[in-house]
Backbone as a ProteinNet text record, in pm:
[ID]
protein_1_A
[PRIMARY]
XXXXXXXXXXXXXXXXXXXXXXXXXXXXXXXXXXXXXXXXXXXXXXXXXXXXXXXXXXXXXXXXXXXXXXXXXXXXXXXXXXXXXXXXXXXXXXXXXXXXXXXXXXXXXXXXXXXXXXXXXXXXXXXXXXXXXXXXXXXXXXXXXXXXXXXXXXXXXXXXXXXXXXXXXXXXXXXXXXXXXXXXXXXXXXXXXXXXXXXXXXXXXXXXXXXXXXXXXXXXXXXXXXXXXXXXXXXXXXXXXXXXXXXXXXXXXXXXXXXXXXXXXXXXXXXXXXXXXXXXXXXXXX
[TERTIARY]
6696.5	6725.7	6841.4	6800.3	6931.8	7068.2	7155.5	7283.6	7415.9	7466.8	7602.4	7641.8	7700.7	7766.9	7744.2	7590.4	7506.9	7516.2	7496.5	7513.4	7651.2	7737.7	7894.7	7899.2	7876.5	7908.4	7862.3	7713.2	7663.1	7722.7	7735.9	7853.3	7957.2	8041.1	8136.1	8156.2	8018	7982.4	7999.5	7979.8	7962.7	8130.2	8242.8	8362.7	8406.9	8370.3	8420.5	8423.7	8247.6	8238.2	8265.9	8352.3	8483.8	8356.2	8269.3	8134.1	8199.3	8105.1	8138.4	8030.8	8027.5	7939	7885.7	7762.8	7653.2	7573.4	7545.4	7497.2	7327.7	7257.2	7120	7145.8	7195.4	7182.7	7224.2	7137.8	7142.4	7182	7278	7339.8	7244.8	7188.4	7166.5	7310.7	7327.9	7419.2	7373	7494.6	7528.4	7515.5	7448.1	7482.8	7487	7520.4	7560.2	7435.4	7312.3	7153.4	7174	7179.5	7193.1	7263.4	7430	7501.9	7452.7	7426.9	7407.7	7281	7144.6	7067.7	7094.9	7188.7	7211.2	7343.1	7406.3	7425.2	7317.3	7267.2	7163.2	7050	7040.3	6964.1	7009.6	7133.4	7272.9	7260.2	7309.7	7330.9	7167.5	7079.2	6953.3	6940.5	6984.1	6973.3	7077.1	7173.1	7322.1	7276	7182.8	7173.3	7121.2	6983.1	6908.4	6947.4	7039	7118.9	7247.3	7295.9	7461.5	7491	7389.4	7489.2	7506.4	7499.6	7531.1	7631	7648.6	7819.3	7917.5	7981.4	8098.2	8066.3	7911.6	7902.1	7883.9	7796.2	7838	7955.8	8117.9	8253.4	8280.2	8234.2	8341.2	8272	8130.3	8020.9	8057.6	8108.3	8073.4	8244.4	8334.8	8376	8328.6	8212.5	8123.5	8029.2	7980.3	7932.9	7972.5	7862.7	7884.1	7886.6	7889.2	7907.1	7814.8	7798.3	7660.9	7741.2	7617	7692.8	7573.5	7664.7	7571.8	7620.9	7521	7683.3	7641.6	7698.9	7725.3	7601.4	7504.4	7381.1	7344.3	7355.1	7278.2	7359.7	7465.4	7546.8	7479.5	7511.2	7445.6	7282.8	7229.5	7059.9	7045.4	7100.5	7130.4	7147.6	7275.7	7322.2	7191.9	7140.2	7046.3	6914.8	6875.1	6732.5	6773.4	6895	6937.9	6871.8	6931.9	6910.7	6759.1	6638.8	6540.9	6536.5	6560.7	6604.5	6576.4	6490.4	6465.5	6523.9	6637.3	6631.2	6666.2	6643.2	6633.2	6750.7	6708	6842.8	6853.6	7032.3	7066.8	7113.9	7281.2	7333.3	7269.3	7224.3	7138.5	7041.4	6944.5	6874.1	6838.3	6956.8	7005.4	7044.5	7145.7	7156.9	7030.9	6960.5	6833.6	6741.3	6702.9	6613.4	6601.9	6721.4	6775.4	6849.5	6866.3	7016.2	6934	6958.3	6931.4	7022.8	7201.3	7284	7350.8	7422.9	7507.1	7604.9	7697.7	7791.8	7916.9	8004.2	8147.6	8224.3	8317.4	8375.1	8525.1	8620.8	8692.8	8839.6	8926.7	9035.2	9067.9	9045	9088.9	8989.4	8886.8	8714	8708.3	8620	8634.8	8497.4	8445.8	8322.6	8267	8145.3	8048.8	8065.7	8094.6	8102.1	7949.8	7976.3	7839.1	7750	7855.4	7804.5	7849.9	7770.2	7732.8	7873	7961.7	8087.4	8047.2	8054.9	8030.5	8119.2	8117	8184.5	8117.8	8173	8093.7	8121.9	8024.3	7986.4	7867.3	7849.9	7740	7561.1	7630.6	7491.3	7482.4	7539.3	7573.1	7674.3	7611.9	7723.4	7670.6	7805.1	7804.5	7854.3	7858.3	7922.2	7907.8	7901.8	7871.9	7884.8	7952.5	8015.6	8027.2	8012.7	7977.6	8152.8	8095.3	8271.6	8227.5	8328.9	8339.8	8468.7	8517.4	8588.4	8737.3	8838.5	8958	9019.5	8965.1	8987.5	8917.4	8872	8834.3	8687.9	8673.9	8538.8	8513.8	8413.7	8401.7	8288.2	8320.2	8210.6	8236.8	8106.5	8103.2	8179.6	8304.2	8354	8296.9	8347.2	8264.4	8298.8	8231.3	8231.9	8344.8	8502	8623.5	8656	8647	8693.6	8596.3	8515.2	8349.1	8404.6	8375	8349.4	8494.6	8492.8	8661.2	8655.5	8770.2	8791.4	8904.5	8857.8	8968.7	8981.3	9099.9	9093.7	9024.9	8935.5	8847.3	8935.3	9040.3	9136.2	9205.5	9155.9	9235.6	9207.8	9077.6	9114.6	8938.1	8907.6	8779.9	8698.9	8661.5	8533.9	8535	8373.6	8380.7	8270.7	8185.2	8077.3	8042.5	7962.3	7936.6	7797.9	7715.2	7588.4	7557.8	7465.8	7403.7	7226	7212.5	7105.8	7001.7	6886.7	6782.2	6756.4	6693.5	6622.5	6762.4	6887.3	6993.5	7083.7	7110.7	7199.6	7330.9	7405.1	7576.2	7689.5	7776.7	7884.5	8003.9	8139.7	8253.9	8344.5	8262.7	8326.2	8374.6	8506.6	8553.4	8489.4	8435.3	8437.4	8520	8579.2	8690.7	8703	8798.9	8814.4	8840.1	8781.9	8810.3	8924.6	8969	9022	8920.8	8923	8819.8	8837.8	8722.9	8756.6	8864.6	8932.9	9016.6	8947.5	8876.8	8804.6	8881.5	8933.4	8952.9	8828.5	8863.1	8747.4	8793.8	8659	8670	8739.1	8878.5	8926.6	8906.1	8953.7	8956.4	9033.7	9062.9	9085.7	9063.5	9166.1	9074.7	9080.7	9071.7	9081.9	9191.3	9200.9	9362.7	9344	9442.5	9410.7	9495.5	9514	9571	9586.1	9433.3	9417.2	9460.1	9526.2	9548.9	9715.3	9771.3	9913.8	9928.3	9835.5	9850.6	9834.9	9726.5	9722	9866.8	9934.1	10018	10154.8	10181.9	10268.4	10290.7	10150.7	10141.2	10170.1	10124.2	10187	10305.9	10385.1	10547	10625.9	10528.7	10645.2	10595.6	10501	10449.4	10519.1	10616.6	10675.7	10609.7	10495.6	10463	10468.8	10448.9	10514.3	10370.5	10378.1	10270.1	10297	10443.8	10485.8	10574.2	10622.7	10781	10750.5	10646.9	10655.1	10610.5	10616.6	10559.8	10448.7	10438.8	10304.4	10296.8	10269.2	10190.9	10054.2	9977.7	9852.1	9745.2	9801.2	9739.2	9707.9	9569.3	9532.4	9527.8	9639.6	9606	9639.7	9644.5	9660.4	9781.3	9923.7	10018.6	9930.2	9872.3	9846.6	9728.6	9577.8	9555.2	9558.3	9644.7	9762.7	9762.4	9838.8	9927	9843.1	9681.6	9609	9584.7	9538.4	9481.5	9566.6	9703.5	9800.7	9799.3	9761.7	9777	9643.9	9531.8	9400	9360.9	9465.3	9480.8	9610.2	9691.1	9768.4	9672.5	9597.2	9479.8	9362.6	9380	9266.9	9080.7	9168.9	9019	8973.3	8844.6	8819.2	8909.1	8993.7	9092.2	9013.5	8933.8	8859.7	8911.5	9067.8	9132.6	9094.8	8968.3	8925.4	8948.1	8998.1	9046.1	8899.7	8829.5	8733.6	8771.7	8687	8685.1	8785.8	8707	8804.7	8959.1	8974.4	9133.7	9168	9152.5	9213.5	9225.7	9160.2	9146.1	9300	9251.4	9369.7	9520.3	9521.4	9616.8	9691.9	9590.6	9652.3	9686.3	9672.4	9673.9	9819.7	9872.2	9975.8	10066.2	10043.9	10114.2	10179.8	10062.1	10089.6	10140.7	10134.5	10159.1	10258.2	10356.4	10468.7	10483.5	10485.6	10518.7	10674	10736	10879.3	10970.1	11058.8	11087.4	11176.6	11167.6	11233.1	11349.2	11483.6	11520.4	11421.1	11475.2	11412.3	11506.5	11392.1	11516.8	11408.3	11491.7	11457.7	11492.3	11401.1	11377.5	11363.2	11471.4	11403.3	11352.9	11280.3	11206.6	11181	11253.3	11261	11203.1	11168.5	11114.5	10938	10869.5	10737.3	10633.5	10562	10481.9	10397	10349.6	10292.7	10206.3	10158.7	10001.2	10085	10121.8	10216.8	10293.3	10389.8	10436.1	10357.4	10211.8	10137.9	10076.8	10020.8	9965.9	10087.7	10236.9	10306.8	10351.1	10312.1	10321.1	10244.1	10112	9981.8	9984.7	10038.5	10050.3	10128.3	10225.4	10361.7	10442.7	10404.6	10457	10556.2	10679.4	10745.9	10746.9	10846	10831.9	10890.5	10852.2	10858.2	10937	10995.6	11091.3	11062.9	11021.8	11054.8	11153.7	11192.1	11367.7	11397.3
12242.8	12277.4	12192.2	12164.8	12082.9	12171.6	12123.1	12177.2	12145.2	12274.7	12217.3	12102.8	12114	12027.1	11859.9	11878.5	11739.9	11686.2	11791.6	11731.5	11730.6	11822.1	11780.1	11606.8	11570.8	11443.5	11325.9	11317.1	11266.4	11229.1	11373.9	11327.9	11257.7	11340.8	11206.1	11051.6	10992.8	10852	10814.6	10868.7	10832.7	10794.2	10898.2	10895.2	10792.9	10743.5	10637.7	10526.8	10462.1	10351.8	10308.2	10406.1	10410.6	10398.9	10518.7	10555.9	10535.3	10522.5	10488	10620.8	10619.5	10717.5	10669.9	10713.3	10661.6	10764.6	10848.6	10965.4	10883.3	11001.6	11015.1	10894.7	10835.3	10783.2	10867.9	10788.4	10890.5	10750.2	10706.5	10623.8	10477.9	10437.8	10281.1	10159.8	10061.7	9979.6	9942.9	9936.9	9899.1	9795.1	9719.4	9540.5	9547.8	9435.2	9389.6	9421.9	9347.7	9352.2	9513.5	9606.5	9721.4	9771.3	9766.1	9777.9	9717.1	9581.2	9587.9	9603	9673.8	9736.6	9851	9949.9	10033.2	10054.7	9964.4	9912.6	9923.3	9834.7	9808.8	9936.4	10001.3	10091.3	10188.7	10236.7	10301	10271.9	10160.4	10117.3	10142.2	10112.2	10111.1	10282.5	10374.3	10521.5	10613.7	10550.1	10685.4	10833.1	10892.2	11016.6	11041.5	10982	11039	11022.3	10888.9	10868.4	10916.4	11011	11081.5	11101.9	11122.5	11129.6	11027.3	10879.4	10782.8	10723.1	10778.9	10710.8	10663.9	10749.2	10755.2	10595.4	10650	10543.9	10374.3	10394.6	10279.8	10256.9	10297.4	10278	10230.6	10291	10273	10178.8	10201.2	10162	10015.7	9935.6	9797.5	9812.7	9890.3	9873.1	9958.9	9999.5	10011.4	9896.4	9782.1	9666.6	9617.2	9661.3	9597	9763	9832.6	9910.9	10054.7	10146.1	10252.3	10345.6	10382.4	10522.5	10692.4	10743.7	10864	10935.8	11036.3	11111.1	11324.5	11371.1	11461.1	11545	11586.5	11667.4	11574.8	11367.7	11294.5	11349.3	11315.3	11338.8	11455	11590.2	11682.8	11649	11621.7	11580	11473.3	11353.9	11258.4	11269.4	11357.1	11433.1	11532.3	11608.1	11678.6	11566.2	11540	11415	11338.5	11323.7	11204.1	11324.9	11420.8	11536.6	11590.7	11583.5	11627.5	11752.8	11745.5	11884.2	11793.3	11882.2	11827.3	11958.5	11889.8	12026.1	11934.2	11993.6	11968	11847.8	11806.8	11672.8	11799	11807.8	11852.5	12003.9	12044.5	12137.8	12267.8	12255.3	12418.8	12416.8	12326.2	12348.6	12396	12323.8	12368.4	12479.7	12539.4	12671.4	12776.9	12733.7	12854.9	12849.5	12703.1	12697.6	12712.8	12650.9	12585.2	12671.6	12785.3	12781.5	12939.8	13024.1	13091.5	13197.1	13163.6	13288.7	13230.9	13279.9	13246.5	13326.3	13318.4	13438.3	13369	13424.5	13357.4	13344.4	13197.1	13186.8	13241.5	13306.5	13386.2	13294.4	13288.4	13198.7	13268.2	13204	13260.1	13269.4	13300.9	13260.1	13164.7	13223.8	13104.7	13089.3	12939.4	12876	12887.3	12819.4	12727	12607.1	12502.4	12358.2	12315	12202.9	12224.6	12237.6	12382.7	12476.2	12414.5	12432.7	12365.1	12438	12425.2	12457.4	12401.3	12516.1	12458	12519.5	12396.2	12451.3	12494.8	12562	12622.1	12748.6	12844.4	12974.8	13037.4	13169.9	13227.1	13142.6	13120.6	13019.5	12900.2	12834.9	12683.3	12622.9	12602.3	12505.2	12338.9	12319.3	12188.7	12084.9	12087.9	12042	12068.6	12007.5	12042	11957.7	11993.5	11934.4	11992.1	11918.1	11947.3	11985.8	12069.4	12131.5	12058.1	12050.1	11914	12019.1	12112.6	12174.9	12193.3	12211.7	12220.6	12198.5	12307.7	12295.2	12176.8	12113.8	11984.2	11965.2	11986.4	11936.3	11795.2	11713.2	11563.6	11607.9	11522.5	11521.4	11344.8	11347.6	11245.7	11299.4	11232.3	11340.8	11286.4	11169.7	11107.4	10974.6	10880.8	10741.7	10692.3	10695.6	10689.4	10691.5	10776.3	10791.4	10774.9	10781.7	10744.9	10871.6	10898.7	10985.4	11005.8	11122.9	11161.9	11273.3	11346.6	11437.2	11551.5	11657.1	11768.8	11901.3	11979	12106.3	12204.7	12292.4	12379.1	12490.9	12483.9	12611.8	12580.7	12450.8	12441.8	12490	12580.2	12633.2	12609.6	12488.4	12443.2	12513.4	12554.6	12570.4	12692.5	12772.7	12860.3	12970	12900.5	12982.2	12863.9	12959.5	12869.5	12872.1	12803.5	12834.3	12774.7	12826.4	12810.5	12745.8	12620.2	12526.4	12645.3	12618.8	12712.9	12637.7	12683.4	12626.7	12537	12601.5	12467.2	12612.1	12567.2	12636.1	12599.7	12722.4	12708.1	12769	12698.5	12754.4	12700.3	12723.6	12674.9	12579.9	12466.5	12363.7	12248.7	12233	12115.2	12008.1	11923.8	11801.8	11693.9	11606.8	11526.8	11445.3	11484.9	11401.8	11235.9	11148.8	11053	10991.6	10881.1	10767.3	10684.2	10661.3	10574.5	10429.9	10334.1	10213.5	10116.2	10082	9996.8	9912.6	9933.5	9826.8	9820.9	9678.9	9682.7	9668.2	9700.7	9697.7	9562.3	9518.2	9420.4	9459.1	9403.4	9456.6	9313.9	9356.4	9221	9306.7	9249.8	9250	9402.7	9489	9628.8	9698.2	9628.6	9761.5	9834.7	9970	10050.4	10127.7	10173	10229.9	10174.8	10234.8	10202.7	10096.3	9988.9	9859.3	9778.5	9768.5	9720.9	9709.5	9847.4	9844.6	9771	9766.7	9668.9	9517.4	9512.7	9370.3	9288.2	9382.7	9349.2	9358.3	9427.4	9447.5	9292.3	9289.2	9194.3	9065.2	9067	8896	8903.6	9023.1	8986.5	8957.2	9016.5	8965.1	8849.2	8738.2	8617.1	8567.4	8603.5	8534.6	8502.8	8557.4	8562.7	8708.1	8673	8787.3	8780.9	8955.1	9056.2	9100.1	9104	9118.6	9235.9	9241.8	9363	9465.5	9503.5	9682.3	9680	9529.1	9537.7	9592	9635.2	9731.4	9862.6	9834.1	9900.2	10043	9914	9962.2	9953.4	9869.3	9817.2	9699.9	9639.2	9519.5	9428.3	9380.7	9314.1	9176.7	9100.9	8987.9	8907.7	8991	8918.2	8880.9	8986.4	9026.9	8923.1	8934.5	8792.4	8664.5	8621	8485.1	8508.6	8580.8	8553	8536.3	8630.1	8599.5	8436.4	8392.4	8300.4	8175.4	8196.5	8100.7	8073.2	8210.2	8237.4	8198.8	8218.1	8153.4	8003.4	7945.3	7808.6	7758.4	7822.6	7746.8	7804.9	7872.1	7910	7841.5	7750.8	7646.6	7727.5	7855.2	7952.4	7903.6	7991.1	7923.7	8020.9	7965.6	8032.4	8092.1	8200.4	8315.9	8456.1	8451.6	8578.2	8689.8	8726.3	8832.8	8815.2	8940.9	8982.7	9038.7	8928.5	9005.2	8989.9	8996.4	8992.8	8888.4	8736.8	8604.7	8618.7	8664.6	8665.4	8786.9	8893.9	8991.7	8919.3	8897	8807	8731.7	8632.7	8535.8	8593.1	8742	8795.6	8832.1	8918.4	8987.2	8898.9	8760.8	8611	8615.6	8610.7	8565.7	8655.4	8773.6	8872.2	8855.5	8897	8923.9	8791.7	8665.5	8548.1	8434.9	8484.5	8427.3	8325.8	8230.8	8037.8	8036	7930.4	8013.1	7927.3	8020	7990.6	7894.9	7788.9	7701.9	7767.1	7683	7699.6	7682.6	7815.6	7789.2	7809.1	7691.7	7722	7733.7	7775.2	7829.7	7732.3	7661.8	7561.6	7628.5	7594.2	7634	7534.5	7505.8	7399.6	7494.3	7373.2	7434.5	7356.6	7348.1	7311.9	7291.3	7425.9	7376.5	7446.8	7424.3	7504.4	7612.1	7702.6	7856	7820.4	7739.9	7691.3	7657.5	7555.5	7465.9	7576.7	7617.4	7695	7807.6	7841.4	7959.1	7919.1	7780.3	7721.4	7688.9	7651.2	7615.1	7758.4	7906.5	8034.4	8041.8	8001.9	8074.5	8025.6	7872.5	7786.7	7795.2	7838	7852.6	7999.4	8106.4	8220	8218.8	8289.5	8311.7	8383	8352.8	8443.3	8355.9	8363.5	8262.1	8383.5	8310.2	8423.7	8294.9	8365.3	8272.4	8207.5	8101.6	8062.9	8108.1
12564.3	12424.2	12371.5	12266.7	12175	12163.7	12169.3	12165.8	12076.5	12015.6	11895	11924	12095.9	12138	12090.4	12118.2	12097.2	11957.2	11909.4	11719.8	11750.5	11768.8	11711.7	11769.5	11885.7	11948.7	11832.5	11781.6	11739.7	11636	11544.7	11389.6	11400.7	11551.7	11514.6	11565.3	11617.6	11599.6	11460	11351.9	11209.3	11204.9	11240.3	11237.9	11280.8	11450.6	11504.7	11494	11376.9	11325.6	11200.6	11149.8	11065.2	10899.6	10928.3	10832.5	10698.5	10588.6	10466.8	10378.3	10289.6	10189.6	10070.2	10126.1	9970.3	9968.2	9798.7	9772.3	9856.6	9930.3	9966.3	10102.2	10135.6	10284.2	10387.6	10497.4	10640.7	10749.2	10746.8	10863	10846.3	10759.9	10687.9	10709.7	10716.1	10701	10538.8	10483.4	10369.3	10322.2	10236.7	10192	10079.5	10017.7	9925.4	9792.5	9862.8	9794.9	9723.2	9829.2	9833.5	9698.4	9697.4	9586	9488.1	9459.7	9341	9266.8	9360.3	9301.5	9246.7	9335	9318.6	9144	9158.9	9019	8883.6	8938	8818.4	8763.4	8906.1	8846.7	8775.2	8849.5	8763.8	8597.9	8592.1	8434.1	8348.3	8400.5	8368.7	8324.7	8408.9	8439	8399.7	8354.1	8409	8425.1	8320.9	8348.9	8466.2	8449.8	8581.1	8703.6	8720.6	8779.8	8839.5	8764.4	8742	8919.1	8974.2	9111.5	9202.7	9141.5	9226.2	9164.3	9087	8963.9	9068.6	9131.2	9226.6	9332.4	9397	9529	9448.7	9270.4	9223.9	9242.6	9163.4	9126.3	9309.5	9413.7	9487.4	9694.4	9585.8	9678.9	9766.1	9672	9727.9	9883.7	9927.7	10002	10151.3	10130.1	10241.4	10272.2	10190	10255	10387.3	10494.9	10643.6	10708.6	10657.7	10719	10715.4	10799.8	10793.1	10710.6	10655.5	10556.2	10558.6	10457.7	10475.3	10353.1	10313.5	10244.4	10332.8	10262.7	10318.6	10445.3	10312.4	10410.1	10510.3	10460.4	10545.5	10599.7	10691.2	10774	10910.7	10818	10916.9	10966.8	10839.2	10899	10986.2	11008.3	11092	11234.5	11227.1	11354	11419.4	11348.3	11364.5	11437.4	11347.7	11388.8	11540.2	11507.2	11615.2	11809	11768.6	11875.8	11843.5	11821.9	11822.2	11672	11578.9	11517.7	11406.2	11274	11161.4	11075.3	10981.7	10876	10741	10624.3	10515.9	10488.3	10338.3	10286.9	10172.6	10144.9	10053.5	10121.8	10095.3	10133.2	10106.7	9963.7	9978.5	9995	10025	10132.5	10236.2	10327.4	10491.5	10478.8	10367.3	10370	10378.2	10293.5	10260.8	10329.1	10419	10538	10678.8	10658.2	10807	10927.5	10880.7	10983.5	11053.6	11171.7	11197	11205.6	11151.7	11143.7	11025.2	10959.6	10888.1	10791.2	10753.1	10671	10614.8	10586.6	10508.6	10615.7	10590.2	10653.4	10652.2	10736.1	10707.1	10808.5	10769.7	10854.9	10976.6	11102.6	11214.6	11298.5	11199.5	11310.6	11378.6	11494.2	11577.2	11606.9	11561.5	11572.1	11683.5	11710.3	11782.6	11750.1	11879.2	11856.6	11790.7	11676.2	11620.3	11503.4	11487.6	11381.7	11179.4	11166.1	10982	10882.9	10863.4	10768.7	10627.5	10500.4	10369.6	10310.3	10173.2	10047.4	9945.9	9796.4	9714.9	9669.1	9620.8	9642.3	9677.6	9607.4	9682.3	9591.2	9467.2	9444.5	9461.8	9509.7	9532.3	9645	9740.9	9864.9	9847.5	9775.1	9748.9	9830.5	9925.5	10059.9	10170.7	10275.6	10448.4	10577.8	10615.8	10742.4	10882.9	10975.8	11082.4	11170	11202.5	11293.7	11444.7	11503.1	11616.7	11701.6	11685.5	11811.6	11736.6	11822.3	11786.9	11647.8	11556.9	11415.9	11326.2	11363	11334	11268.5	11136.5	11050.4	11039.6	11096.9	11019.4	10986.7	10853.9	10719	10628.6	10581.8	10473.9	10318.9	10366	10198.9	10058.9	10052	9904.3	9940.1	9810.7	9837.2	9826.9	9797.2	9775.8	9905.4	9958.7	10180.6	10264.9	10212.1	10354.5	10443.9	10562.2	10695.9	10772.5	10725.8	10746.9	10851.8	10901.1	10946.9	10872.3	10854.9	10779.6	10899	10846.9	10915.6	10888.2	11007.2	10962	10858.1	10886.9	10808.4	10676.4	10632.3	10521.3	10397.7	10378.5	10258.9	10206	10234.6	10150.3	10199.6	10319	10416	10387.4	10297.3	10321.2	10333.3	10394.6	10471.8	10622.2	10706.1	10830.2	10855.4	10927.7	10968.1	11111.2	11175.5	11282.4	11259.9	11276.7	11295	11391.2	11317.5	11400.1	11507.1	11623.8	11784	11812	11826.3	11845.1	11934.8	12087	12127.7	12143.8	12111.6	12088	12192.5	12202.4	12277.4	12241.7	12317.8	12275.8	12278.3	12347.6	12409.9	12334.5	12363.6	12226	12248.3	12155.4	12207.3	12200.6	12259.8	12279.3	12132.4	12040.7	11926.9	11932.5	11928	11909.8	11815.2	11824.2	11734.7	11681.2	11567.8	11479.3	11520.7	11582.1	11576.4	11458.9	11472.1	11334.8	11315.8	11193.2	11111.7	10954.6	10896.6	10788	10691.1	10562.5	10454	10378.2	10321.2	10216.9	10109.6	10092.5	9973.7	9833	9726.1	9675.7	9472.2	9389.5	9274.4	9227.8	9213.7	9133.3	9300.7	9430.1	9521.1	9525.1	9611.6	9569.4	9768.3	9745.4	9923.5	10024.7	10152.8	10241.1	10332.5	10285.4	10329.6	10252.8	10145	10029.1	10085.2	10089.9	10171.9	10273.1	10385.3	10500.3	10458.6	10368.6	10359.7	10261.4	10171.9	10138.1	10209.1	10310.9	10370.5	10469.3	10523.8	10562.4	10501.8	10387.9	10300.4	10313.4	10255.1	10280.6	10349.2	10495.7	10603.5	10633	10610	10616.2	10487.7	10368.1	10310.3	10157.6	10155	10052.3	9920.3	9760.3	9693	9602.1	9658	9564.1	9451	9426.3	9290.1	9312.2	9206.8	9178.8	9265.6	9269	9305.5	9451.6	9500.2	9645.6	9696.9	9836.5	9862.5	9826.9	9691.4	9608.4	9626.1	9701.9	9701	9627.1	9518.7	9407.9	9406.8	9434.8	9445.2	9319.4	9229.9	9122.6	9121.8	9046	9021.2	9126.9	9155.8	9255.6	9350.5	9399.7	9560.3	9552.7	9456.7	9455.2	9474.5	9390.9	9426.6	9584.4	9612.8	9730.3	9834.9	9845.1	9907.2	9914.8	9793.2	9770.7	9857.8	9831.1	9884.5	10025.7	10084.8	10211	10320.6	10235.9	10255.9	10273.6	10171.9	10136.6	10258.6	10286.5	10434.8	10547.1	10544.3	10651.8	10691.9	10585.7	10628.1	10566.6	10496.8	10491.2	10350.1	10261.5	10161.4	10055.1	9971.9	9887.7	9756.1	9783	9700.7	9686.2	9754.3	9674.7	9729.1	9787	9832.5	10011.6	10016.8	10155.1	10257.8	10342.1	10407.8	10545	10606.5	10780.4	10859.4	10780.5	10848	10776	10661.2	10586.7	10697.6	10773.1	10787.9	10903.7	10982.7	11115.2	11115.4	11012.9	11014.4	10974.6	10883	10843.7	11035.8	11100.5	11226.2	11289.3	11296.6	11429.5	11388	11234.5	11211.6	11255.4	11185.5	11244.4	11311.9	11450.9	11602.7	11685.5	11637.6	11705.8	11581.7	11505.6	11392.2	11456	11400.6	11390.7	11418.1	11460.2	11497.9	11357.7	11304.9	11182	11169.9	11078.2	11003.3	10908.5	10862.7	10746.1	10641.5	10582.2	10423.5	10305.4	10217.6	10078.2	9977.9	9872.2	9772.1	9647.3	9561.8	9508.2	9327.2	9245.6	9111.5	9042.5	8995.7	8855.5	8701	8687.8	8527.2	8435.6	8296	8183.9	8251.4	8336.3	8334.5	8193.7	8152.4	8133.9	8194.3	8112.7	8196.6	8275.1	8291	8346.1	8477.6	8441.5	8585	8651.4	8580	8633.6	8732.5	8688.7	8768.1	8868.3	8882.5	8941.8	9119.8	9069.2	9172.6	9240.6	9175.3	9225.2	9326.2	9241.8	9319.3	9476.8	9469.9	9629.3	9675.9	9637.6	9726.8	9742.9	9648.7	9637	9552.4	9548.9	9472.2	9312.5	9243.1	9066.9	9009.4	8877.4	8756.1	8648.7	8535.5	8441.8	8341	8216.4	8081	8045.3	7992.2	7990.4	7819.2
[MASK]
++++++++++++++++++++++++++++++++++++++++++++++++++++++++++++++++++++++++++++++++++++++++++++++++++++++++++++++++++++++++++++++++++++++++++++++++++++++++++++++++++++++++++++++++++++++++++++++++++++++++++++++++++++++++++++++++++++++++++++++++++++++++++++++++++++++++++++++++++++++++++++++

């Protein structure tokens, strides 16, 4: 017989390959083709469309990577173990499960067992509990495949998967492989901080407010600059080979020279942006 245990394990593979979220996928790799159909049909659709808005806005930094979004998630996990139950949380609620009731703080699960949000006419959410307080779920396309606490407040009914036997055994929480995301112009997030953190201590400037987290126009440049002493192709956007080449530097610093600090004056804005973009530094109107 299939077992919690087995689905809990399974879901959190989605966790470990650092999963991404797209409304109606079930563990697909993501491409590019992908997004911007999914674009187009969007714009073509918005209404009928309305629930892929989000994975449009935030879709394209799951490129390369498998996604899901929520029910896939549990149905995935499920299939993967011999077990077919519905796509879509109230679904699984109204078909699927062979016990189920409110969830109350202090209960103590089955490794396994289906945790939702909502109310009594609508669970709009569902995630698979994995042991020691620990829900991973596909939250939305903004975080891809996260982990939360079963007690924090959201979770609040539970269910039991029919023909699926349960018991109490944690399963060993993992660490998520470290994979960075393609960031580039307009991204915001915690890779955005690293990658800028990173320019600065390589000497290059993201602009006044530093790591930010805000991928705009400095951080751009500075990429670009930094791409361009990298020998890489200077397109501004931060992917696999820029992060590559970001960690080499890092972890293995050139051993430092004096440096100085050079002003030129009477350029024009152009000139002037142009000797930023390659070399770093800030420019001031005279």
């Amino acid at each position: 017989m299939t077992t919690g245990y087995q689905i809990a394990q399974t879901a959190l593979e989605a966790y470990k390959c650092d999963g991404g979220y797209i409304w109606g996928q079930m563990g697909a790799t993501w491409t590019a083709a992908k997004q911007a159909n999914l674009k187009k049909n969007y714009e073509a659709d918005p209404e009928g469309m309305k629930n892929y808005k989000s994975s449009v806005q935030y879709g394209s930094q799951w490129i390369g990577h498998r996604v899901w979004d929520c029910a896939g998630l549990c149905r995935w996990a499920a299939k993967e173990n011999g077990i077919a139950i519905h796509s879509g949380s109230n679904l699984i609620w109204k078909y699927d499960l062979s016990s189920k009731g409110a969830f109350t703080k202090g209960m103590d699960l089955p490794v396994g067992a289906l945790v939702f949000c909502g109310n009594d006419q609508n669970k709009s959410h569902v995630g698979v509990y994995t042991g020691d307080n620990i829900v991973t779920e596909a939250s939305s396309p903004r975080v891809g495949v996260i982990q939360s606490a079963l007690d924090c407040g959201k979770w609040k009914y539970w269910g039991l998967i029919k023909n699926v036997g349960y018991d109490f055994t944690p399963v060993p929480q993992p660490e998520p492989e470290k994979k960075h995301k393609t960031i580039k112009k307009g991204s915001t997030g915690p890779d955005v901080v690293e990658c800028q953190q990173d320019l600065i201590q390589l000497g290059y400037d993201v602009g006044r407010t530093g790591a930010d987290g805000i991928y705009g126009q400095k951080t751009e440049d500075a990429v670009r600059a930094f791409q361009k002493a990298s020998g890489l192709t200077a397109d501004g956007i931060c992917g696999p080979r820029t992060w590559d080449a970001l960690d080499a530097a890092i972890s293995n610093p050139e051993p430092k020279e004096d440096l100085y600090t050079v002003t030129v004056r009477h350029l024009t804005l152009k000139d002037a942006e142009e000797i930023v973009a390659k070399y770093g530094g800030s420019m001031e109107k005279e």
